[in-house]
Every structure is written in structure tokens, then in C-alpha cells.
C-alpha positions as CSV (number, residue, x, y, z in Angstrom):
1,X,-0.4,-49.8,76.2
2,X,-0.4,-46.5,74.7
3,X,-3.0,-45.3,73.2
4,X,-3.2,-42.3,70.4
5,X,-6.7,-40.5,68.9
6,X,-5.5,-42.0,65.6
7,X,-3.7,-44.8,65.7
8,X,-2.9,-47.9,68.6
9,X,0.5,-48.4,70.0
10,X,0.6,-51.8,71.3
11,X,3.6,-53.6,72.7
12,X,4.3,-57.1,73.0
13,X,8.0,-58.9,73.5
14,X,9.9,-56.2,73.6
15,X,8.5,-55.3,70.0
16,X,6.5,-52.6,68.9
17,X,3.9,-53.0,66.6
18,X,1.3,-50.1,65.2
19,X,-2.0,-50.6,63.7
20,X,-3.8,-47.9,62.4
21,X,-7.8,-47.1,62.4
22,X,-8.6,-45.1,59.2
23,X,-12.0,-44.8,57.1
24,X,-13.2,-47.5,55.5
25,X,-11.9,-49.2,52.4
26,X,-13.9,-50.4,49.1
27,X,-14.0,-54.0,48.6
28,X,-10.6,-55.1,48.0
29,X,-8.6,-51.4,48.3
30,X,-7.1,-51.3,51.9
31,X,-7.0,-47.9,53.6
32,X,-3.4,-46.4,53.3
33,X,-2.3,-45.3,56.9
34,X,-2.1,-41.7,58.0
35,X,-4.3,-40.4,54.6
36,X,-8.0,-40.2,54.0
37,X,-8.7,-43.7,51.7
38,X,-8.7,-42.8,47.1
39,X,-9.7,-45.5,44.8
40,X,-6.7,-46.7,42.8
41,X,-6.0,-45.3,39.0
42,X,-8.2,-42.3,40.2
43,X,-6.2,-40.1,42.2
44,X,-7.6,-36.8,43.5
45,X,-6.9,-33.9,41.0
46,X,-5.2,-31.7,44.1
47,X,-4.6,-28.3,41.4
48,X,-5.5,-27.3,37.8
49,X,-3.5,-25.6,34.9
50,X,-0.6,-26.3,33.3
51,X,2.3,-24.6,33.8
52,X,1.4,-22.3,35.7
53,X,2.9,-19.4,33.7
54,X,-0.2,-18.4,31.0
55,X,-2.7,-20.7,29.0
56,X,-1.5,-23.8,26.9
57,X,-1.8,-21.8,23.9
58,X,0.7,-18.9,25.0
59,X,2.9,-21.1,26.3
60,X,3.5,-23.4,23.3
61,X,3.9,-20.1,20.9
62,X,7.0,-19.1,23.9
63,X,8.5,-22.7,23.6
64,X,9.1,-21.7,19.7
65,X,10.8,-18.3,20.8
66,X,13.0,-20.2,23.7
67,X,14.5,-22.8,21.2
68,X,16.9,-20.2,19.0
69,X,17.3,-19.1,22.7
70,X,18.8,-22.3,23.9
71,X,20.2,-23.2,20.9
72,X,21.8,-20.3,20.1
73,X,25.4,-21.4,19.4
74,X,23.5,-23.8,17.0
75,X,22.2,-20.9,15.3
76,X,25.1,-18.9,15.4
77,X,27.6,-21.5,13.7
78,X,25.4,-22.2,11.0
79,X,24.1,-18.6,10.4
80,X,27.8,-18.0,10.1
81,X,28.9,-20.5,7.7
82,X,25.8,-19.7,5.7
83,X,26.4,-15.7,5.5
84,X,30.4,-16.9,4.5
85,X,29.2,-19.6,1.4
86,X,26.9,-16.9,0.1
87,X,30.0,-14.0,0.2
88,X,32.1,-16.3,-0.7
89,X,30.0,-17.4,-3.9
90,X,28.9,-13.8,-4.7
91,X,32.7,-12.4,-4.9
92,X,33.3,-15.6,-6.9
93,X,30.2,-14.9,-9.0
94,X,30.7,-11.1,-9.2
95,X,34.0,-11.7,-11.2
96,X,32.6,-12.6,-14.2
97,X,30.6,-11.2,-16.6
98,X,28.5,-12.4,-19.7
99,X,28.2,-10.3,-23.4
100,X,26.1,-11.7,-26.5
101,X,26.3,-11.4,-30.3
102,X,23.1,-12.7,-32.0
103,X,23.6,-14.5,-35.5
104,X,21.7,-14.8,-38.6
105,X,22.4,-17.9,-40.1
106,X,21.9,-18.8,-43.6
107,X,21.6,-21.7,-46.0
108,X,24.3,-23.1,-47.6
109,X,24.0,-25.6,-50.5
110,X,24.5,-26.2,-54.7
111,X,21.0,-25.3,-54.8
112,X,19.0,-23.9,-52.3
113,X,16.2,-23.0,-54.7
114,X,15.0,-26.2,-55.8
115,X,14.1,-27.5,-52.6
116,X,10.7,-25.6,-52.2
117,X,11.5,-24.2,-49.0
118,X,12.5,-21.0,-47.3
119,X,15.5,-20.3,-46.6
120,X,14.7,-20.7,-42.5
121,X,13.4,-24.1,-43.4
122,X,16.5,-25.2,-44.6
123,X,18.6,-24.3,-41.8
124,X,18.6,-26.7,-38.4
125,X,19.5,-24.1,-35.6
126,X,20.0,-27.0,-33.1
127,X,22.5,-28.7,-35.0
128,X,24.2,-25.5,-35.9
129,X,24.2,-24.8,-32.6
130,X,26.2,-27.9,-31.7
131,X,28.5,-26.5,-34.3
132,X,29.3,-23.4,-32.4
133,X,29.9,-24.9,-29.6
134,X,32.4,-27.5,-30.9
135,X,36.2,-27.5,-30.3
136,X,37.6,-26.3,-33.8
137,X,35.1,-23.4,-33.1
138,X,36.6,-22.5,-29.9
139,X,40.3,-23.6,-31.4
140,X,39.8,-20.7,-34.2
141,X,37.8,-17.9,-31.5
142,X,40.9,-18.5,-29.4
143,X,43.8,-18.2,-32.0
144,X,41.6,-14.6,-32.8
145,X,42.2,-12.9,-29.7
146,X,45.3,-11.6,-28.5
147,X,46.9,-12.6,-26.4
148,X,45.6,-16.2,-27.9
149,X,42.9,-17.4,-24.8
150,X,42.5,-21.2,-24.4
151,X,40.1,-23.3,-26.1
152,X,38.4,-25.5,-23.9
153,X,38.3,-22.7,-21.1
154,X,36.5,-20.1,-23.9
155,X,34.9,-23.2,-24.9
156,X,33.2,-23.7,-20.9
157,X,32.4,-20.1,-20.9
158,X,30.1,-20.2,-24.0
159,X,26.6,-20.8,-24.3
160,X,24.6,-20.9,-27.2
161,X,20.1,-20.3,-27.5
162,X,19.1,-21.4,-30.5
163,X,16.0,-19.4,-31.8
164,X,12.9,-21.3,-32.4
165,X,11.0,-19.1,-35.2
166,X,13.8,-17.8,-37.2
167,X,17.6,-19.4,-38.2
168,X,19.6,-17.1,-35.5
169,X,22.0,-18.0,-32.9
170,X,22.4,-16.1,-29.9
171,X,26.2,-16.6,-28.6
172,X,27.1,-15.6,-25.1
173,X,30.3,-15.6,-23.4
174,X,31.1,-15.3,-19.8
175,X,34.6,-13.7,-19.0
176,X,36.5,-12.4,-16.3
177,X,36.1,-8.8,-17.3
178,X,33.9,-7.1,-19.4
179,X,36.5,-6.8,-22.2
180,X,37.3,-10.2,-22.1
181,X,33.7,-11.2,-22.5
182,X,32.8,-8.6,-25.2
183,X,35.6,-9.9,-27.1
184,X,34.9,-13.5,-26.4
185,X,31.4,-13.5,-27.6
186,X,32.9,-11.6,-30.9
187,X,35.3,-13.9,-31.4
188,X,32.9,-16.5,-31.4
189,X,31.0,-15.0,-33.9
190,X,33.8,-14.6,-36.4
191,X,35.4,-18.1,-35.8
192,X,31.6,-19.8,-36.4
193,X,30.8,-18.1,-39.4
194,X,34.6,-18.3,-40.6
195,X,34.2,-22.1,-40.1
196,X,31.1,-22.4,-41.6
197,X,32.1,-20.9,-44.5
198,X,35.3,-23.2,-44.7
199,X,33.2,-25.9,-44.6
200,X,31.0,-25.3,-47.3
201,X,34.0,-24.5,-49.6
202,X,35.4,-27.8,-48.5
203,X,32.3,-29.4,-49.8
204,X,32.5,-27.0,-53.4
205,X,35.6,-28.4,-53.8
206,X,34.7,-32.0,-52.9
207,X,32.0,-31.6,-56.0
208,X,34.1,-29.8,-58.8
209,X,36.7,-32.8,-58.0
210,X,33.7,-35.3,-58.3
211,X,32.2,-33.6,-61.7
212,X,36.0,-32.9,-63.0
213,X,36.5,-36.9,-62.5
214,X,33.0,-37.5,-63.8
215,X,33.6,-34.9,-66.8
216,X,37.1,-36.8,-67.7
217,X,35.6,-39.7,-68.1
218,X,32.3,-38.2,-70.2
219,X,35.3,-37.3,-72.7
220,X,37.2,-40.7,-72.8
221,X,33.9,-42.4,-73.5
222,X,32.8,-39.8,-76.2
223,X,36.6,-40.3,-77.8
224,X,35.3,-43.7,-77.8
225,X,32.5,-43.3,-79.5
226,X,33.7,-41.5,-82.5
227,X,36.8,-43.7,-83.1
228,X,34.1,-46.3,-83.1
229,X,31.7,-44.7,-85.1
230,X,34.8,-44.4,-88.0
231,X,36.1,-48.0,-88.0
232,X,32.0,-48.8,-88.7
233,X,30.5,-49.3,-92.0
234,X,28.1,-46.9,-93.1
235,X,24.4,-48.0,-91.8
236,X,25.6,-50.8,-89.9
237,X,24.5,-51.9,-86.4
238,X,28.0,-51.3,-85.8
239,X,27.9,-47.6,-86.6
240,X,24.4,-47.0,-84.8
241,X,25.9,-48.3,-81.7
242,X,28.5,-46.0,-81.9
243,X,26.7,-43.2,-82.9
244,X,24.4,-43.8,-79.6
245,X,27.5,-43.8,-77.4
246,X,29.1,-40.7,-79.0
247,X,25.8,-38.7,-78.6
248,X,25.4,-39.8,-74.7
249,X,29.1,-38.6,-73.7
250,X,28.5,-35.5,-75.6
251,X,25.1,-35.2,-73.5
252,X,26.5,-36.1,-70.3
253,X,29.9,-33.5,-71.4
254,X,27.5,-30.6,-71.8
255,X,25.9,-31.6,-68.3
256,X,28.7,-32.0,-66.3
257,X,30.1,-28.5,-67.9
258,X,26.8,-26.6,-66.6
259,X,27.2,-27.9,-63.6
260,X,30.9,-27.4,-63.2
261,X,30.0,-24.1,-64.4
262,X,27.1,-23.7,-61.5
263,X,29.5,-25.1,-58.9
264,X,32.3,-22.2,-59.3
265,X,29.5,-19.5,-60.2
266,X,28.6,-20.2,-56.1
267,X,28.8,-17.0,-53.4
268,X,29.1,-18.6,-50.2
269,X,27.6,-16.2,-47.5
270,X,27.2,-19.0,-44.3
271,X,25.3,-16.0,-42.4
272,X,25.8,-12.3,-40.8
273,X,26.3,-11.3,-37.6
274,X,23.1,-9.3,-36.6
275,X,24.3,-7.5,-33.2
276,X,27.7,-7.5,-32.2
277,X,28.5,-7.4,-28.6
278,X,29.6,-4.1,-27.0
279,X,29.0,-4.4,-23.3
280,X,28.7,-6.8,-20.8
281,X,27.4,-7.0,-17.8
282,X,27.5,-9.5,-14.3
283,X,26.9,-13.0,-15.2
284,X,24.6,-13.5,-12.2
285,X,22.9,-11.1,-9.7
286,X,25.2,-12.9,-6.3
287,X,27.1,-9.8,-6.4
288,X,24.1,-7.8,-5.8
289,X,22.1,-6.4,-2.7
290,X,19.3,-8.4,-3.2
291,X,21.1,-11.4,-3.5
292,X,22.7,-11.0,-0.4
293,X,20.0,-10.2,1.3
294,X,18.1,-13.0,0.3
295,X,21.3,-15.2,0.8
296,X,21.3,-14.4,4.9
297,X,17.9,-14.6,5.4
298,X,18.5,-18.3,3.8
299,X,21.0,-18.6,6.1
300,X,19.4,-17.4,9.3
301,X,15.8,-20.1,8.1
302,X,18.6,-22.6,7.6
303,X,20.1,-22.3,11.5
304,X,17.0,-21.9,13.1
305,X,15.7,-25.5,11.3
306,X,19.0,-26.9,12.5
307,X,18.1,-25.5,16.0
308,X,14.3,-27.1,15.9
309,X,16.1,-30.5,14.3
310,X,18.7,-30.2,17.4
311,X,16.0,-29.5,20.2
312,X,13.9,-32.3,18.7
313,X,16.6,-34.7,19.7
314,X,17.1,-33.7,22.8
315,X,14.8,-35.4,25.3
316,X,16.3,-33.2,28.2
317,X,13.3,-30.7,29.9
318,X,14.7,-27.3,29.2
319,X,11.4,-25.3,30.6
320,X,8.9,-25.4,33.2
321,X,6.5,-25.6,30.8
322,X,8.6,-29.3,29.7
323,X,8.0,-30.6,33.3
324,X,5.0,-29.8,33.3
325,X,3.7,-31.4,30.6
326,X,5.5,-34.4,31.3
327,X,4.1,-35.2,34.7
328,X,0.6,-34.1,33.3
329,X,0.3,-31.2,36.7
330,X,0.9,-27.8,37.0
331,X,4.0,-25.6,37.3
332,X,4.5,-24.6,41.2
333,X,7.6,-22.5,41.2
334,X,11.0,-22.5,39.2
335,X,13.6,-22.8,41.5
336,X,17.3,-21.5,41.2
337,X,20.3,-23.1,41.8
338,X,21.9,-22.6,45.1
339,X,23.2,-23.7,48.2
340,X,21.5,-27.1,50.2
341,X,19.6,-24.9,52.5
342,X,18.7,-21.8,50.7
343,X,16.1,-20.7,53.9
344,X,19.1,-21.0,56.2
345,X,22.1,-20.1,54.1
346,X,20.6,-17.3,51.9
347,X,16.9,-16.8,53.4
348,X,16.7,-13.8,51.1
349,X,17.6,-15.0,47.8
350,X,15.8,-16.6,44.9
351,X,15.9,-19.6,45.7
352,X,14.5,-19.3,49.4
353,X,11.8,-17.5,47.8
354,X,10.9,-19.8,45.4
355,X,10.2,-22.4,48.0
356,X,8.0,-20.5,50.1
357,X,6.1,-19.7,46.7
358,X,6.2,-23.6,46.3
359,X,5.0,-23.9,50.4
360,X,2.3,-21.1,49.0
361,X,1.1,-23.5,46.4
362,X,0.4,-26.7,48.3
363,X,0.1,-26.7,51.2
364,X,-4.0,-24.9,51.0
365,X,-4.3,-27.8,48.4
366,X,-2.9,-30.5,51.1
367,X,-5.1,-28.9,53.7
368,X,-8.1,-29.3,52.0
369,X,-7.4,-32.8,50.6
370,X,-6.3,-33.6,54.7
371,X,-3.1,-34.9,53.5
372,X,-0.6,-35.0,55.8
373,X,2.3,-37.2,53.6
374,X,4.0,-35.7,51.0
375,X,6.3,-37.3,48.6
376,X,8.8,-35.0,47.2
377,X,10.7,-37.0,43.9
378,X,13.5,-35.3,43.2
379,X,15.3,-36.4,40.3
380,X,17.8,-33.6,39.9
381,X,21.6,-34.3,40.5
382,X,24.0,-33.8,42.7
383,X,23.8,-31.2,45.5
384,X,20.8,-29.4,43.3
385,X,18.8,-32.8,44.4
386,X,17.7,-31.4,47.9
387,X,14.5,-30.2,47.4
388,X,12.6,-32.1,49.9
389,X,14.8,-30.9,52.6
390,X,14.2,-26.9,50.9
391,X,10.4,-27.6,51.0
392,X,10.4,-29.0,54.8
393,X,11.9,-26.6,55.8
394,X,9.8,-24.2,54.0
395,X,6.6,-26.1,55.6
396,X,8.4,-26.2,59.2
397,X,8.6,-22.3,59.0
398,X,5.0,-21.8,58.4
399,X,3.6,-25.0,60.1
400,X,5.3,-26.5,63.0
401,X,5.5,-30.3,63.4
402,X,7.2,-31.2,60.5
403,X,9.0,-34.6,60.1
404,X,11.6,-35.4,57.1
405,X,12.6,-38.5,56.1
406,X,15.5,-38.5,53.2
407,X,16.5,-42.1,53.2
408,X,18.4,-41.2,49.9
409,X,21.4,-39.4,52.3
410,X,23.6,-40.7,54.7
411,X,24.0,-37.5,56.3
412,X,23.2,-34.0,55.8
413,X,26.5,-33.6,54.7
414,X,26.4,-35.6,52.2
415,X,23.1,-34.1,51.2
416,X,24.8,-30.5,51.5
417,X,22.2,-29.4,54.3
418,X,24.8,-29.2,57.2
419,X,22.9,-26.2,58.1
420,X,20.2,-28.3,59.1
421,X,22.5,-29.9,61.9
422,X,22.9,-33.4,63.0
423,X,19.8,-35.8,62.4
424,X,19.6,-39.8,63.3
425,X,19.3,-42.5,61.1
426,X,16.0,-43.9,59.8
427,X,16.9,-47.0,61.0
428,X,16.5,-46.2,64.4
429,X,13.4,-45.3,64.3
430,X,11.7,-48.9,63.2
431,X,10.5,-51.5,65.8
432,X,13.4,-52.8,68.1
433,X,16.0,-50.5,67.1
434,X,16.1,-49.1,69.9
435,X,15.8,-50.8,73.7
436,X,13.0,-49.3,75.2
437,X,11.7,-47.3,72.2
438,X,7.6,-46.5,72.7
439,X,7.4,-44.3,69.8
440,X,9.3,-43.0,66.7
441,X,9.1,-39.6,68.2
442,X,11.1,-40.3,71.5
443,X,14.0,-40.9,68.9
444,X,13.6,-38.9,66.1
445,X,16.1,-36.1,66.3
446,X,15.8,-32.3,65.9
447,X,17.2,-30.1,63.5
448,X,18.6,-26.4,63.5
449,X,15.0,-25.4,62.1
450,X,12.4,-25.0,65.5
451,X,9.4,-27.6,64.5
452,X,11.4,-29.7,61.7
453,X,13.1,-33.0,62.6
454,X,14.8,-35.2,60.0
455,X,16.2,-39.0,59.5
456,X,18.8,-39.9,57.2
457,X,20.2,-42.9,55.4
458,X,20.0,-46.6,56.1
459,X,19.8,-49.9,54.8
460,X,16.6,-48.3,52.0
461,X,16.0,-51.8,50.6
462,X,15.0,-53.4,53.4
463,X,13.7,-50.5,55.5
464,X,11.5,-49.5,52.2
465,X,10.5,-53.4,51.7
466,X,9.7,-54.5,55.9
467,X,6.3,-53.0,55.6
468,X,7.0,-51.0,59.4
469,X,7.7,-48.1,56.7
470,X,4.0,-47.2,56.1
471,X,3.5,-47.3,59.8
472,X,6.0,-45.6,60.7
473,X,4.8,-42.7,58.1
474,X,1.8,-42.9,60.0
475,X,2.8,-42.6,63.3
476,X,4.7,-39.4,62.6
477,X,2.0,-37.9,61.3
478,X,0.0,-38.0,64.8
479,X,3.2,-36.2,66.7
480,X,4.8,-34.0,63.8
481,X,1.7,-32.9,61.8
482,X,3.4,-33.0,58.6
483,X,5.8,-35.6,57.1
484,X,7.9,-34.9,54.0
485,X,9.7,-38.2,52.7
486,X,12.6,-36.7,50.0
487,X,12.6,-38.9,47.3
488,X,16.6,-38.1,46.2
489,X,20.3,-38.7,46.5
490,X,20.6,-42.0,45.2
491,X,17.1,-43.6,45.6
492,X,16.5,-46.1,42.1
493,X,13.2,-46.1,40.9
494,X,11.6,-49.1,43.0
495,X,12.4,-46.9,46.2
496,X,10.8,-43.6,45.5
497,X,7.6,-46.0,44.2
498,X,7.8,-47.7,47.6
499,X,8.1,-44.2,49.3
500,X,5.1,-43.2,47.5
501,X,3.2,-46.1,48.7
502,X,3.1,-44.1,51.9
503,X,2.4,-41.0,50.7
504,X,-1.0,-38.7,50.6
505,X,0.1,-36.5,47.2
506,X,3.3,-36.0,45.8
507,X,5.3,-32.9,43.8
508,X,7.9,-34.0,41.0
509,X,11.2,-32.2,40.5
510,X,13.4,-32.1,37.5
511,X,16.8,-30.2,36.6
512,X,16.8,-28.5,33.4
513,X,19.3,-29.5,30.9
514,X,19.7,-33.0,32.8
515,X,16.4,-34.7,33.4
516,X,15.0,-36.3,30.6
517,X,11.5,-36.2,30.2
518,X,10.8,-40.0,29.1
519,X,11.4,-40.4,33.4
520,X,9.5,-37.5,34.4
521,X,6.1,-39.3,32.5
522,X,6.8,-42.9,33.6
523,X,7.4,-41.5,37.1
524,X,4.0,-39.6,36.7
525,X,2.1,-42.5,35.3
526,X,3.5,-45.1,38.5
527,X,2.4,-42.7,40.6
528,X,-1.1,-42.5,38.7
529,X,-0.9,-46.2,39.0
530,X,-0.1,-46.5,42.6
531,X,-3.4,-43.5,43.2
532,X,-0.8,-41.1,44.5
533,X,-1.8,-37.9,42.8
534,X,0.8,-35.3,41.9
535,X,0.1,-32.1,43.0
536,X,2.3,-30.0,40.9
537,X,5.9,-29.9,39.9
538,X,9.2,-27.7,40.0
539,X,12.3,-27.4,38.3
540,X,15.4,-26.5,39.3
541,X,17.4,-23.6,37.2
542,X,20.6,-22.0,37.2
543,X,21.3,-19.8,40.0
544,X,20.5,-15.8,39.3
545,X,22.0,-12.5,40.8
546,X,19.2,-10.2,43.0
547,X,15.7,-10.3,42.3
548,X,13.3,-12.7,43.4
549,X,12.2,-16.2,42.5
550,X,10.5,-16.6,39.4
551,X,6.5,-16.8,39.7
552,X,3.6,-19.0,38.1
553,X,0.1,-17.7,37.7
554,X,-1.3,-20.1,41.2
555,X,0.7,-16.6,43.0
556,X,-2.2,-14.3,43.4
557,X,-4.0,-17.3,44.6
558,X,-2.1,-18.8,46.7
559,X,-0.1,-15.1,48.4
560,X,-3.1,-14.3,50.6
561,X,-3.2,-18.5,52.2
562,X,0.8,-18.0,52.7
563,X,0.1,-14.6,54.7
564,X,-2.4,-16.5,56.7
565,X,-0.3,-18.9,58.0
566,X,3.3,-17.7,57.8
567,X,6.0,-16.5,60.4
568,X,6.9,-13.4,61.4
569,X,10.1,-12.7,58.8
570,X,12.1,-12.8,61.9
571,X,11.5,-15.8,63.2
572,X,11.1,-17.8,59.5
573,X,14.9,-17.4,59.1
């Protein structure tokens, strides 16, 4: 029998079994092996802050500045189709231009002094200006200019303000040049008042037919009468009947004659043209500065509501800031893209940096909680989903004993850490895998990193589900110190929860552009379920050229604990 200070190997028909002494449990919450005991739902609050870059408040007012950023062919296409409507409109607009004639209009009628009003109360400007406006108005403006223009398109280009306190009509033309409209608006002048006179002499003429008719007849009855009045005896009812008749023709002759007489005595004068046009000038200010000013700032609001609209949609974390609000824990370090094993293929670029800022970060956080487990749930894709490997190796450089399980790989190859070297399967390393196995660490293989071995692969769904998993987390922790399980490649959601099951804290990774944030929460909140805390987050960026890995605000905090326990340079690479 084998015995360890913090756990009991016990072997029994060729089996191997571990049970594990920890602290004791509340009622009803067993002790998790190889981590001080939590109460579920409550996990321990390992760092504060958000996203590590500058308070809630700053950050939120830089998300607003980073969206035109992201979205910027958004903003571009529809900035530029909004700067080409409003030059296209304004040289459309700029083409035409607008003269006015004002009217005075006047009464017109047999009469007009008998009606006991003035002579604006007798004129209706709104129907007269439906008169100008009408067809034969623009049929006789047209036939007026030369060349002759057409009537219904002089007719489009009118408009006509009627005024409200006196009988005037203001005309106003829009033309293609200002000649066009200054003789447009003139034209329409002439051909309203010309009509308006033809009209009324239309209706004198109507009436002098009427009273000639009526006068005809006046004289047919009073030749009547008298032809009557001779055929009658003398004092007869005969002759006084007559006599009537002749005197009411005669009446009605003298009446019609006066007003036959009044009717040709008329001077028609249908109204004066109070201010002819002379100049014209733009028909609308789109050919000017300020117009076009104003027209590509409306653009340029326009695009940038069709960026916010776009970014809306998209659930995808494009910013630290976006992970970490997501998984509800701080910002750790942004981390490039690069190669599998940035610390042994490129040691000196951005992304080897960024890990050890990320190895910075937690690991005075894990030391204090005495967590030994970490869960590392990657849920970037393809070869950029290898950050559990990054941070072992990080730790293994720093802290020596370091175990990594990443039963998401077959192989490091497959992972894209081939730097890392050969490393068994996990497989082999649970109860009776091996003849003669006493311990996972007789089996568990080394890797090109001094202090950092690694398992790969295997059947996950039942390794994950025998229950030997938690134990065998456990027993690593007595012989390596530390043990990373890499929550990536192509673990499903059930797996990484049953990894974490095992596991003292955890750190979430995203990808931006690709991980949506709807997972990143409901990863966050199984984990708050399962009382695994998460101890901060990371996100994976596009590679950059020189300079060093991007920093949060935990750096000044966290530099002089890396110092303490870090490497030589020399012998961390």
C-alpha cells in the first residue's frame, strides 16, 4: 500500500483505486478532491474589475468609438452612396431656377357696384387661382413664347400663392435657365389675364344675345298690343286689355334697351400685372455650400446608425471588454494570434508575452485561494484553440510540476503544439490501463518543456463519465503541483462541464469575430452553477508585427508576483 500526505493509494485485484482525505464537507456538499471544499452557487470571487483595461464607464464610452472602427466598410458604403444621392440631387436641383410675377386681380361683372362690396370682396383668389393653373392657361402661355414650350411641362413648373388680404396672385415658374423662367412666369401672366378677359367677353356676349332675344320678343308683343288695341271699340274691356299689353312691351322695350345699352357700354379690365418678372434665381438651395454640407453630415449620421444597427445584430465578441462582460470576470490579457506554442516557437513575441501576463494574473490569485486545478475553456477555433497548452506552459516555466490534460486532441499535432513533443494518451493513465501501474505519474509522459508533462485524446465520454477522472485530477496534483485540464479542440459542452467538475477555478477564452457571446454567459453561469468560479478571461486577437502583448490594468499588480517567481529569461525559453 502506498501511502501519500494527501491522498491513499490502495490496491486491490490488480486495480487501483484512490480515495482522497480533504476538509470537511456541509451537510449534503461532498468535498471535491484535490481543492479546498466551496458551497455550491457561491463560488469564491478569485479577482475584481472588469475588463481590466479602465473603469466600466470608460470603457463603455470606447465600445461606441470601436463600432465605426469595426464597421467601417459599413460606414464607408453608405457614407458613399449618401455623399452621391445628395450631388447627384443638388446638380439635378441646381439646374433650375424659379422667377415670379405678382397679379392684381380685379372684378369682373354687369354690375359690380350694386353688390355692396369692395371690389376685393368680390374676387375669390383661390378659385382664380385654380384658373391659372388650368390647361387652356398653360395652352395659351405656351403658344406665347417662342419657340412655343409645352403645356403640361410649363404647366408642372408653375405654382401659384394666392394672397389672403388682398385679390393678387403671385405666379412662379421654375425653368431650366434663368431666361426660360423669367419668360415663363411672364407668359403666364399675359395668357391668365388674356383668358380672363376672354372669358368675361364671352359672357357679355352670352347677355346681349339673351336681352337681344328678350328685346325681339318685347317688340312682337307691343306690335301685338297696338294691332289689338285698333280692332277694339272705344272704352271697351277689349281696348283696356290691349292698352295694358301695349304699355308693358313698351316698358319692358325701354328696359331691355338700357340694359343693352349698359351691356356694350362695359370696359373689361380682368386685372394688372403689378411686378413683372426680371430675374430668377436657383429653385432650391441643393446647389449650395450649405446644402452640401449639411447633405454629408446626413450621410455620415446615416452610416454610423447603419453601423450601430449592424453591430447590434451581431452577437459575435469583438473586444475584451465583450468577454468580459459576458462571463461576468475580469479581462486577463488579450492575446494574439500565433503559432500553437508561442513560448517555444516565438518566446519573444506578443503572444508569448501575453501569456506570461496571463500566468502574472492568476496564478497569486490561485495561490492564495490553494487551488491547484485549473480549467482553461477555450472556445476559440481551430489551431487559435490552444490556450490551455500556451498557459501550462507559461505556469511550467515559472512553477515546476505542471500536469496538462487536453482530452480535446489526439495528439499535439493535431492541436498544433508539436513543439511540445510526444505525450501519452489520457487513457493510460486511468486504473488498469496499464499492467502494473501504481500511480498516474509512473505513466504520464514528459514534454519538451522541463517541469510540464501532458496527456492527449481518448475515448472523452467515457473517461469524463467513469468517475476515476476526478481522482485522477487529484492524484496529479500531489506529484505535479499544478494541473491544467484544456477545455478545447472538439470538447461539446457536457465535457468541458464535466472537466470543470474537477476543477479548483477556471479562465474562459473566446476568439473575436467568432465566439458568440450568448455561449460565453451560459458557460459562465454552468460554471456559477457547478461553484467553479472563473477567475478571469482572455481573448484571442489577430496576430500583430513587433511590440508587446497588449496589457490590462491587474499589470502593475500582478508584474512584481511574476518577478518573484519567474525563470531566469534563459532558461524560460
Amino acid at each position: 500500500m502506498f501511502i501519500r500526505s494527501r491522498n491513499r493509494l490502495r490496491v486491490a485485484k490488480g486495480a487501483v483505486v484512490w480515495s482522497f482525505r480533504s476538509s470537511p464537507a456541509e451537510p449534503g456538499c461532498p468535498a471535491r478532491p484535490g481543492i479546498p471544499h466551496k458551497a455550491p452557487h457561491k463560488p469564491k470571487v478569485l479577482m475584481t474589475g472588469t475588463t481590466g483595461t479602465s473603469d466600466g464607464q470608460s470603457v463603455a464610452v470606447r465600445q461606441y468609438f470601436e463600432v465605426p472602427r469595426r464597421r467601417w466598410r459599413i460606414v464607408l458604403v453608405v457614407a458613399l452612396i449618401g455623399v452621391a444621392a445628395v450631388v447627384g440631387y443638388a446638380q439635378l436641383a441646381s439646374d433650375r431656377y424659379e422667377a415670379s410675377t405678382i397679379v392684381r386681380v380685379n372684378p369682373i361683372g354687369t354690375d359690380p357696384f350694386t353688390s355692396g362690396r369692395t371690389a376685393d370682396q368680390l374676387v375669390n383668389t383661390d378659385s382664380e387661382a385654380q384658373l391659372a393653373k388650368s390647361s387652356e392657361v398653360a395652352e395659351a402661355a405656351a403658344e406665347l413664347l417662342s419657340p412655343a414650350g409645352d403645356p403640361e411641362t410649363m404647366r408642372a413648373g408653375l405654382t401659384v400663392t394666392a394672397a389672403s388680404d388682398t385679390a393678387s396672385l403671385t405666379l412662379s415658374y421654375a425653368g431650366n435657365s434663368r431666361q426660360d423662367a423669367v419668360d415663363g412666369a411672364n407668359a403666364f401672366a399675359q395668357a391668365y389675364l388674356e383668358h380672363r378677359e376672354a372669358e368675361a367677353r364671352d359672357q357679355q356676349r352670352q347677355m346681349l344675345d339673351n336681352v337681344e332675344e328678350s328685346l325681339g320678343e318685347a317688340r312682337d308683343d307691343l306690335i301685338a298690343a297696338e294691332e289689338a288695341l285698333a280692332a277694339a271699340e272705344a272704352g271697351t274691356r277689349e281696348a283696356q286689355e290691349a292698352d295694358a299689353d301695349r304699355q308693358i312691351a313698351d316698358r319692358s322695350i325701354q328696359s331691355l334697351s338700357t340694359r343693352r345699352g349698359d351691356l356694350q357700354s362695359l370696359v373689361f379690365e380682368p386685372g394688372t400685372v403689378l411686378r413683372e418678372a426680371e430675374q430668377a434665381a436657383p429653385a432650391s438651395f441643393a446647389g449650395g455650400p450649405t446644402f452640401l454640407v449639411g447633405g454629408a453630415l446626413a450621410a455620415l449620421v446615416l452610416a454610423l446608425l447603419a453601423a450601430f444597427a449592424r453591430d447590434g445584430l451581431d452577437r459575435r465578441v469583438r473586444s475584451g471588454h465583450d468577454v468580459s462582460r459576458a462571463v461576468r470576470a475580469p479581462l486577463l490579457a488579450e492575446i494574439p494570434g500565433g503559432p500553437g506554442a508561442p513560448l517555444l516557437e516565438d518566446p519573444d513575441g506578443d503572444a508569448a508575452e501575453s501569456y506570461r501576463v496571463l500566468r502574472a494574473h492568476l496564478m497569486p490569485a490561485l495561490r492564495r485561494a490553494d487551488i491547484r486545478v485549473l480549467l482553461v475553456a477555450d472556445l476559440t477555433q481551430g489551431r487559435a484553440g490552444t490556450a490551455g497548452a500556451a498557459l501550462a506552459v507559461a505556469i511550467a516555466q515559472a512553477h515546476s510540476g505542471v500536469a496538462l490534460l487536453t482530452p480535446g486532441w489526439s495528439n499535439p499535432g493535431a492541436a498544433g503544439l508539436a513543439a511540445l513533443g510526444e505525450g501519452g494518451g489520457i487513457s493510460s493513465l486511468m486504473p488498469g490501463a496499464v499492467p502494473g501501474m501504481t500511480s498516474p505519474a509512473d505513466t504520464l509522459r514528459s514534454t519538451a518543456v522541463p517541469g510540464l508533462r501532458a496527456a492527449y485524446g481518448g475515448d472523452v465520454r467515457s473517461l469524463l463519465g467513469s468517475g476515476h477522472f476526478d481522482a485522477l485530477v487529484a492524484e496529479l496534483t500531489t506529484t505535479d503541483g499544478y494541473v491544467v485540464l484544456d477545455a478545447s479542440g472538439q470538447l461539446s459542452r457536457s465535457e468541458t462541464l464535466a472537466m470543470a467538475g474537477a476543477a479548483g477555478a477556471a479562465v474562459v477564452v473566446g476568439q473575436r469575430g467568432r465566439t458568440l457571446a450568448p455561449d460565453l454567459s451560459a458557460l459562465a453561469t454552468d460554471l456559477e452553477r457547478l461553484g467553479t468560479p472563473v477567475a478571469g478571461c482572455g481573448i484571442v486577437t489577430t496576430a500583430r508585427r513587433g511590440g508587446r502583448a497588449r496589457a490590462t490594468r491587474h499589470d502593475a499588480a500582478a508584474a512584481p508576483a511574476a518577478q518573484k517567481h519567474r525563470r531566469p529569461e534563459s532558461s524560460l525559453r
